[in-house]
C-alpha positions in Angstrom: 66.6 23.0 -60.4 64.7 23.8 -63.2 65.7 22.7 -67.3 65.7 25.3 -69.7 65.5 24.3 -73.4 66.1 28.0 -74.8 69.4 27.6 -72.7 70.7 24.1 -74.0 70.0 25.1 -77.5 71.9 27.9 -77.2 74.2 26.4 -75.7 74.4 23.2 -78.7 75.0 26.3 -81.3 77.7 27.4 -79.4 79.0 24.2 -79.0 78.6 23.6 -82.8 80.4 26.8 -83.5 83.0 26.1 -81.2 83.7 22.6 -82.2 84.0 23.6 -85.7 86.3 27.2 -84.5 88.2 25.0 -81.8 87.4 21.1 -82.6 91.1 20.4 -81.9 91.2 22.6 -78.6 88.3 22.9 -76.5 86.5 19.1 -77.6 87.5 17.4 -74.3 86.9 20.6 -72.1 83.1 21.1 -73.6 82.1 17.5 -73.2 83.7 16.9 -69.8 81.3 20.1 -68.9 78.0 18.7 -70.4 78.7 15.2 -68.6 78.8 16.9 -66.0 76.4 19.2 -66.4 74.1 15.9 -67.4 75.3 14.4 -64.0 73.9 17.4 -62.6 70.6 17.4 -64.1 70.1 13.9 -63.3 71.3 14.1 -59.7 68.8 17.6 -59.8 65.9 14.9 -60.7 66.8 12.2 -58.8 66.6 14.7 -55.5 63.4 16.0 -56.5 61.9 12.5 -57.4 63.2 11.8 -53.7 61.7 14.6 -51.7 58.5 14.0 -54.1 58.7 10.4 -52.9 59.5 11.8 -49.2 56.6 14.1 -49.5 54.1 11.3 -50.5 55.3 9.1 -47.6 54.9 12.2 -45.2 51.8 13.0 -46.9 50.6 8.9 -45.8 51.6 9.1 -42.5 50.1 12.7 -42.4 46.8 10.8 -43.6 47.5 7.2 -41.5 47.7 9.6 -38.2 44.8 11.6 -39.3 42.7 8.9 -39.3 44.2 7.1 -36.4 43.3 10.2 -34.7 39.4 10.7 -36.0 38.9 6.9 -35.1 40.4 7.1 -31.8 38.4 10.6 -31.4 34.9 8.4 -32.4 35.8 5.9 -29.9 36.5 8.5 -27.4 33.1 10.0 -28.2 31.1 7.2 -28.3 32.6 5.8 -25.1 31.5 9.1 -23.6 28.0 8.4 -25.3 27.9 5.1 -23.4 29.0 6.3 -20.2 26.7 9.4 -20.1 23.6 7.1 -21.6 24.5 4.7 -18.5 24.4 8.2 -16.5 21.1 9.0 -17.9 19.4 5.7 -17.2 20.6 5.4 -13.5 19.5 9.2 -12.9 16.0 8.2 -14.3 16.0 5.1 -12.2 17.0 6.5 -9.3 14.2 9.2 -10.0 11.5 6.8 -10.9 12.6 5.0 -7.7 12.5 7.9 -5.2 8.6 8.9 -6.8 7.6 5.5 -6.0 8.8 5.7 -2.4 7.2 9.1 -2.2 3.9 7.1 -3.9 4.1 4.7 -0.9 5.0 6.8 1.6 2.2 9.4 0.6 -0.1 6.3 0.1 1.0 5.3 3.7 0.4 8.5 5.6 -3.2 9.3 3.5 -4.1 5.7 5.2 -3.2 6.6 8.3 -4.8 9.8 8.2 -7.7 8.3 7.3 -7.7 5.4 9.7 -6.7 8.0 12.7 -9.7 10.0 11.2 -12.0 6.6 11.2 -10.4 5.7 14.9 -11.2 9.1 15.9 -14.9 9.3 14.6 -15.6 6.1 15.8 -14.3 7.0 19.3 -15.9 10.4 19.3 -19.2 8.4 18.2 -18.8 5.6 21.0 -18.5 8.1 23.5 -21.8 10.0 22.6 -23.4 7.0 22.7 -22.2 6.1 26.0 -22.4 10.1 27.3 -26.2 9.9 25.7 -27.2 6.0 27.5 -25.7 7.2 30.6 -28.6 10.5 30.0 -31.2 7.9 29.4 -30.6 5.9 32.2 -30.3 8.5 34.3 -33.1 9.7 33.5 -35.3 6.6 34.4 -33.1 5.8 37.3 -34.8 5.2 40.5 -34.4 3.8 44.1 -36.5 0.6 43.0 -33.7 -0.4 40.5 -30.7 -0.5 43.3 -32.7 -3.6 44.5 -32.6 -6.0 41.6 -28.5 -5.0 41.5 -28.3 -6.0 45.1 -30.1 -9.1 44.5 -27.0 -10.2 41.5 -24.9 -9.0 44.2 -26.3 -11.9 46.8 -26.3 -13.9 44.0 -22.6 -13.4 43.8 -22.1 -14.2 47.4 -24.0 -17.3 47.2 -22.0 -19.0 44.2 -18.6 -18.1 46.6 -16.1 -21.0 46.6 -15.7 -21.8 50.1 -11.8 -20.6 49.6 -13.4 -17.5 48.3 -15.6 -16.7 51.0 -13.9 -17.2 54.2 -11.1 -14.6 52.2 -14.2 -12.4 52.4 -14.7 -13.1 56.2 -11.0 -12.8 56.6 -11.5 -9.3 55.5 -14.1 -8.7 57.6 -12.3 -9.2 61.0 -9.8 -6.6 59.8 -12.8 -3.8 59.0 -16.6 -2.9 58.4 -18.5 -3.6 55.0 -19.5 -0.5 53.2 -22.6 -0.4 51.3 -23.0 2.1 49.0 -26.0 2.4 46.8 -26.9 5.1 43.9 -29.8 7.0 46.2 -29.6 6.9 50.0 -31.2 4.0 52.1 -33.4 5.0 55.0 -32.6 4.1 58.5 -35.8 1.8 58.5 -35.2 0.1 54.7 -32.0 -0.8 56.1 -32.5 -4.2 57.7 -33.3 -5.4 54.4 -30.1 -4.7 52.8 -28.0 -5.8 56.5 -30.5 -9.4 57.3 -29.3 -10.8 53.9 -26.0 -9.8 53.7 -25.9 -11.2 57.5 -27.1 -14.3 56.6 -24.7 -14.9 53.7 -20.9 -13.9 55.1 -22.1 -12.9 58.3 -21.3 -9.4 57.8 -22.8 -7.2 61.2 -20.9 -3.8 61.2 -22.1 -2.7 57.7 -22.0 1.4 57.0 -24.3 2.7 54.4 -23.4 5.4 52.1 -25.0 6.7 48.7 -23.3 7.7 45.3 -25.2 9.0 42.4 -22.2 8.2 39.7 -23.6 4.2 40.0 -26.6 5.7 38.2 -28.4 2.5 39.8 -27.2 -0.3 41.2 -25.0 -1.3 44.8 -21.0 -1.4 45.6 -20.1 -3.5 48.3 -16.5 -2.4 49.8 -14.9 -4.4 51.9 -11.2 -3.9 53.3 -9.1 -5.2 50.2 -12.1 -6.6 47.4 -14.9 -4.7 46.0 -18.2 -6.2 44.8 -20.3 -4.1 42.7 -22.9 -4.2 39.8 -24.7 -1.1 38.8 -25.5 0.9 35.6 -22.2 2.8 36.0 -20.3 -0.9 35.9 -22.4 -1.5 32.6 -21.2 1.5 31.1 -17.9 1.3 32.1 -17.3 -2.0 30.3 -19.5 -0.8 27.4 -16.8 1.9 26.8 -14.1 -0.2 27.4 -15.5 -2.4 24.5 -15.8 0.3 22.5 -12.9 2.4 23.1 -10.3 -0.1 24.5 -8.2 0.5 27.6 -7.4 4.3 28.5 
């Protein structure tokens, strides 16, 4: 409610003019109006000073929540900040771990490459070299050099454990000896191959036969053992050397 000064002085003149018209009559009435028109004026201020008070409390907690809120709205964001920070670290961890395993495995299969490539050459090189001796020694290969191999082969049968060489007997009751040499033997160069052989294990029934794959060189086959030396043994242990087992 709102004061009006205009009014109340007004209002005093009248009241003058009627307390001097009507002082005996209307004294009581006027003041018992303007106490309580007073009262109402004061009760008027004391309501507003009360909502202004109520405003400024509701305009605190207004504030108090306001800022509540904008603190517990930076915690919320920075908390998010964290968590996608921590995000961001383990994705580029995980990344930086899955390049190196690619690295190594990359690193891995470039060696093997390159040791199946070195395996490979070397092979293919080992084999030449065997492909191109076995050329070479074909090549000078000739009946003459079966008879030095025959000779390591007598050799063989003369440094026989006994145990060893009545095995070698044993076999021959079962069977003849075959004697096969890289170029045929004529019928009359044979006693030279059968005497010693005779004389050594006391071999009689011996066949003859002839191979070209020995290169140079003799195979003696009895029933279960084989006894040979030739070029073709040489080169077969050469390229096992070389190339390992097949």
């Amino acid at each position: 409610m709102n004061f009006n000064w205009w009014t109340f002085a007004l209002q005093t003149a009248n009241f003058l003019i009627l307390v001097w018209l009507l002082q005996h009559f209307l004294f009581r009435p006027v003041r018992a109006m303007v106490a309580r028109r007073r009262d109402e004026i004061s009760r008027a201020l004391s309501e507003a000073s009360a909502e202004r008070e109520a405003a400024g409390r509701l305009k605190q907690d207004m504030q108090t929540q306001i800022s509540r809120t904008e603190a517990e709205r930076q915690t919320v964001l920075q908390e998010q900040s964290r968590q996608l920070s921590a995000q961001r670290e383990a994705m580029l961890e995980q990344a930086r771990v899955e390049a190196e395993k690619l690295k190594r495995q990359a690193l891995e299969q470039l060696k093997e490459e390159r040791g199946a490539a070195t395996d490979e050459l070397f092979q293919q090189s080992a084999r030449l070299a065997v492909e191109l001796a076995e050329r070479l020694l074909r090549d000078v290969a000739a009946p003459s050099l079966d008879h030095p191999f025959f000779a390591r082969a007598l050799d063989y049968f003369d440094r026989l454990s006994p145990t060893e060489r009545s095995t070698l007997l044993a076999e021959l009751d079962s069977g003849p000896l075959l004697l096969t040499t890289a170029h045929p033997i004529r019928i009359e160069e044979q006693p030279k191959w059968r005497d010693p052989l005779a004389k050594r294990i006391g071999a009689n029934d011996i066949r003859f036969g002839a191979d070209p794959a020995l290169i140079a060189g003799a195979k003696l086959e009895f029933v279960h053992s084989i006894v040979s030396f030739s070029w073709r043994d040489t080169l077969d242990a050469a390229k096992k050397e070389l190339l390992g087992p097949p």
